[in-house]
C-alpha positions in Angstrom: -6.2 43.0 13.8 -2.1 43.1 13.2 -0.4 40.3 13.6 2.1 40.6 15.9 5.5 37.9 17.2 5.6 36.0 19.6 7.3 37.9 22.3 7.7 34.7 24.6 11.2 33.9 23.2 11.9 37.6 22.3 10.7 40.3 24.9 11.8 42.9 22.0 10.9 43.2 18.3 14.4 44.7 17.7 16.9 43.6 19.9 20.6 44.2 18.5 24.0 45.3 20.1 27.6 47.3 18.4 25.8 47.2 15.0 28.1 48.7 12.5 28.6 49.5 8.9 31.9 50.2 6.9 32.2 52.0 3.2 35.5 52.3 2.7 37.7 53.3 5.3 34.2 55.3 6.4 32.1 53.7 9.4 28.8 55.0 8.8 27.0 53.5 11.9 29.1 52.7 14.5 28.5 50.3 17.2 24.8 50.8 17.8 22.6 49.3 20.4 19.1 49.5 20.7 15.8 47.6 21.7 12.4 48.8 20.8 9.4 47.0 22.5 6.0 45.7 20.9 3.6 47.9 19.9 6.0 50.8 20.1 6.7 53.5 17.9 10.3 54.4 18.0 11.3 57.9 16.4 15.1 57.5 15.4 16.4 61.1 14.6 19.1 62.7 13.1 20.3 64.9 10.5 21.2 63.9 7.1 23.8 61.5 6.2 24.0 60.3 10.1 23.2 56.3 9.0 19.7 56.8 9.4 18.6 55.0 6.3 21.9 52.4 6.6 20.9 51.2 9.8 16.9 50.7 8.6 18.0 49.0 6.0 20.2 46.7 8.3 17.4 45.8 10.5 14.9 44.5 7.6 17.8 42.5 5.6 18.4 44.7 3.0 21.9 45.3 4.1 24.4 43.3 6.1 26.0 45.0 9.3 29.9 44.4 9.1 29.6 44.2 12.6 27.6 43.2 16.0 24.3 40.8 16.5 20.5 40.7 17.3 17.5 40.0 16.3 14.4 41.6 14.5 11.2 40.2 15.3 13.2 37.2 17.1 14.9 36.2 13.9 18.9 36.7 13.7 20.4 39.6 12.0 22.8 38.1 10.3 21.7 34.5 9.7 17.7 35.1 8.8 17.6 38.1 6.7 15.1 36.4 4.3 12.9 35.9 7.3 12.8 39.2 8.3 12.5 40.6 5.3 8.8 38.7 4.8 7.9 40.2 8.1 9.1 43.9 8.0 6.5 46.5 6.0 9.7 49.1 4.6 8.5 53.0 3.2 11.7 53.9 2.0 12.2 58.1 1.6 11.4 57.9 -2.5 7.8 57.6 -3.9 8.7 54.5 -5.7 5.6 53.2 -7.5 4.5 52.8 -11.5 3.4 56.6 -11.8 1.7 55.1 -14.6 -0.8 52.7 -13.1 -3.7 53.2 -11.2 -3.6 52.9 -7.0 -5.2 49.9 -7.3 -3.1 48.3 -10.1 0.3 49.2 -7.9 -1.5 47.5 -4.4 -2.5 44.4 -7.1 1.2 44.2 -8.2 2.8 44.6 -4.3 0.0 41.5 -4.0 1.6 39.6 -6.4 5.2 40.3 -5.5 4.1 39.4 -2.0 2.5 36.2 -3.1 -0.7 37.2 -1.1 -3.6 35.0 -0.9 -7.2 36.2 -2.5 -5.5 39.0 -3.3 -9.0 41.4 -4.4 -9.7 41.7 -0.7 -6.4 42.6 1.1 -6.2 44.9 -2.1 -9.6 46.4 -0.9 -9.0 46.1 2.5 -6.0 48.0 2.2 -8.0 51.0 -0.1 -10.5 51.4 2.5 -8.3 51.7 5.3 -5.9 54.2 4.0 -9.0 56.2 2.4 -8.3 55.2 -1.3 -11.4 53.5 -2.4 -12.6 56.6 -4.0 -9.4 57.4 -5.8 -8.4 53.7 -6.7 -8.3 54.4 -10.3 -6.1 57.4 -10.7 -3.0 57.4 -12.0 0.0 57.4 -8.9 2.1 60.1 -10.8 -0.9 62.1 -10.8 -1.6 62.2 -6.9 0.2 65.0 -4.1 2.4 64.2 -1.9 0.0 63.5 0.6 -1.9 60.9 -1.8 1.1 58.9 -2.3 2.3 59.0 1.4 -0.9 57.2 1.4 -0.5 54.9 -1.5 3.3 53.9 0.1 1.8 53.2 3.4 -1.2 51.0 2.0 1.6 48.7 0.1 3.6 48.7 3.1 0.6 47.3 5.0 -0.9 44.4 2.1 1.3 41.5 3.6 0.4 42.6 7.4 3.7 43.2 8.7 4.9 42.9 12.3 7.2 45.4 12.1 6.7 49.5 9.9 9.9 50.7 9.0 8.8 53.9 7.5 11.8 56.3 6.6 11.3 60.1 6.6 7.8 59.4 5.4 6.0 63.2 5.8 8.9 65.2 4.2 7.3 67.5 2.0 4.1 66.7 3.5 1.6 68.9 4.1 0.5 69.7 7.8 -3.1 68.0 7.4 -1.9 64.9 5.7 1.1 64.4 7.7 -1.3 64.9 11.0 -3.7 62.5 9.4 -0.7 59.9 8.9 -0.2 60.2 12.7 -3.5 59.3 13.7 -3.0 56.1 11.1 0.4 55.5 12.7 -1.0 55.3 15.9 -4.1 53.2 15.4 -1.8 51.0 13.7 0.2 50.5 17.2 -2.8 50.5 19.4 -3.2 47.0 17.3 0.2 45.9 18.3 2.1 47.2 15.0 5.2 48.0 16.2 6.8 51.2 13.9 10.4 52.5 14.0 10.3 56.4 12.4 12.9 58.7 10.9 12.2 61.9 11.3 13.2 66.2 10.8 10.4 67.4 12.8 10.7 67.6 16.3 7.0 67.8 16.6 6.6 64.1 15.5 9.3 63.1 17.3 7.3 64.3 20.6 4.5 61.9 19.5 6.6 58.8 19.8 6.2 56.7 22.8 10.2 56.6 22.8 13.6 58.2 21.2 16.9 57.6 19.8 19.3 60.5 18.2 21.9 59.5 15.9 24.7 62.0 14.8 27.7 60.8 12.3 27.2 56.9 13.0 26.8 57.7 16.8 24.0 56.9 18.9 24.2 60.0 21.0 20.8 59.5 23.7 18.0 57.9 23.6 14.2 57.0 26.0 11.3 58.9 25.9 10.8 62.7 25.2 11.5 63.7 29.0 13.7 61.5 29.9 16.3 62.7 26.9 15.4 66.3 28.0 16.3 64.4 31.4 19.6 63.4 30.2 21.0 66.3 28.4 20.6 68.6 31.2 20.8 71.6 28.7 20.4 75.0 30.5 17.9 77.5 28.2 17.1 80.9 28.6 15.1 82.6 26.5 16.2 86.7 25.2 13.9 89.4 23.7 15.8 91.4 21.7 15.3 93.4 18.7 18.4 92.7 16.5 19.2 89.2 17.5 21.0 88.6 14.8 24.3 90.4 16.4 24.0 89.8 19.8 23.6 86.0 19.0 27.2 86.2 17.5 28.1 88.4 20.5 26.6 85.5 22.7 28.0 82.8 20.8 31.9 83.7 21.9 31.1 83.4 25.2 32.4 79.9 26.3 29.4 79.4 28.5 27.0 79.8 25.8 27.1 76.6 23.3 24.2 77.6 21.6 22.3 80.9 20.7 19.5 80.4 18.0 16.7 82.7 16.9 13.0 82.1 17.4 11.4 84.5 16.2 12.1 88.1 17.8 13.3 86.0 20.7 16.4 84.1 20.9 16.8 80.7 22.8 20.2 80.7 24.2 21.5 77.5 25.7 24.4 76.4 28.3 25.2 73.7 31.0 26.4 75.9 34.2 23.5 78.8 35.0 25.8 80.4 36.9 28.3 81.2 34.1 25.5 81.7 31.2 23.9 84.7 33.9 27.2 86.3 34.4 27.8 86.4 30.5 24.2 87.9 30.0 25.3 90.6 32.4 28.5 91.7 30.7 27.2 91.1 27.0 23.3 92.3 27.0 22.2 95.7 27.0 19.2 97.6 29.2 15.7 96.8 28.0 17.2 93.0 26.8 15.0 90.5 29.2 16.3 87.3 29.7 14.5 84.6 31.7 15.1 81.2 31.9 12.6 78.4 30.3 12.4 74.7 29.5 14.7 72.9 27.0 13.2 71.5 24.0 14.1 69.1 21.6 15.2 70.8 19.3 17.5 73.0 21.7 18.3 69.2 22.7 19.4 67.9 19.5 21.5 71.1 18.2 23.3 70.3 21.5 23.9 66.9 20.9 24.9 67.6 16.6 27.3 70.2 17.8 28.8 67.4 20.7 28.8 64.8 17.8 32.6 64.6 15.8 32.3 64.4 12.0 33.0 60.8 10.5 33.7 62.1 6.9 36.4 64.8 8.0 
């Protein structure tokens, strides 16, 4: 079973308010608030070089905000780092384990570094959760990128953390192994591990119980899957058309029209007054082009959001 915190003096494993980081005269995560509940697994998204990593590496010690409070897992930010840092299981985006030792020598080193007791058995314990003990004595530089997804997440586990930190772990994955890392994932919370996710693809961000989007240091929404949808009250149509390519550009200078993106030989085309987007498909699209409209999805949600969000490094 996974240890978890006690929640009577904390309600919420991460609990922190106007977090911010400063490189130079650039303020890479500005002012962020956010609480994430036991047992919960958090998705935060956003595209690259939005402070993603910075703020993970905030929460489990590894950095020092320059600014705001909070705690994670009930221990202060700023004051307990070393704390936290015993308690937090961290997969950073880099396989970075001794390509030339076996699984089981890496785990037996994380054991040591971790000063675990009777280290043999959480080392085994560990292989036959993650579905090693078969392959405990290859090499780690010669597994896939699925293999050492699941070496990283079996030495993020030895210690029995109360909080996963796992950073963009699936990129590059393939669909199997990154399917089979979400079943893992969520038997892990089911136990009371509470995980915090970064993610690209908008079809793991619909498995997590709730979400935050973060664009240039800005926290731009966050809750569950509907209730963002909810919040960004983004008006979607969706266009057959055969060359989608121009009319998209033809769309796109339309000021009711923020967004106009192919899927496939359809287009999604977005808006926030119906009204307006229906007049412009009446003036801009030509007989035998069927519009209707359709739900907004996360994706259409986030390009929304990206395009709203002003660039910190201009």
């Amino acid at each position: 079973m996974i240890s978890s915190v006690d929640t009577a003096a904390s309600p919420f494993i991460i609990d922190v308010r106007d977090i911010t980081k400063i490189y130079g005269k650039k303020t890479v995560v500005n002012k962020i608030a956010m609480q994430v509940k036991p047992g919960e697994i958090y998705g935060f998204l956003g595209p690259n070089g939005s402070g993603k990593t910075t703020f993970l590496r905030m929460l489990c010690g590894l950095l020092t905000p320059d600014g705001g409070s909070g705690t994670c897992l009930g221990y202060d930010l700023l004051r307990e780092a070393g704390e936290i840092k015993r308690r937090v299981g961290y997969m950073t985006q880099r396989f970075s384990y001794y390509e030339d030792l076996s699984i089981r020598e890496n785990l037996n080193f994380i054991a040591r570094v971790y000063n675990i007791g009777n280290r043999r058995q959480a080392v085994d314990e560990s292989l036959e959760r993650l579905g090693l003990t078969g392959r405990q004595d290859q090499l780690a530089g010669q597994l896939s990128g699925g293999w050492k997804q699941r070496l990283a997440l079996a030495a993020c586990m030895l210690h029995k953390p109360e909080l996963l930190l796992l950073d963009e772990p699936t990129a590059g994955v393939d669909p199997k192994a990154r399917r089979d890392f979400w079943e893992e994932i969520h038997r892990l919370a089911a136990e009371g591990l509470t995980v915090m996710i970064t993610t690209h693809y908008m079809d793991e961000a619909e498995r997590c119980h709730r979400l935050a989007y973060i664009a240039y240091g800005h926290l731009m929404t966050e809750g569950t899957v509907a209730e963002v949808i909810e919040k960004a009250a983004l008006v979607t149509y969706q266009i057959q058309a055969g060359h989608h390519s121009r009319l998209a550009a033809r769309l796109r200078e339309s000021p009711a029209i923020t967004q106009a993106v192919a899927f496939g030989t359809k287009l999604h085309v977005s808006g926030y007054d119906r009204a307006e987007m229906e007049t412009a498909f009446r003036r801009i699209l030509e007989p035998g082009q069927e519009w209707k409209p359709i739900a907004s999805g996360l994706e259409d949600i986030f390009i929304s959001l990206m395009q709203q969000a002003e660039d910190n490094f201009k």
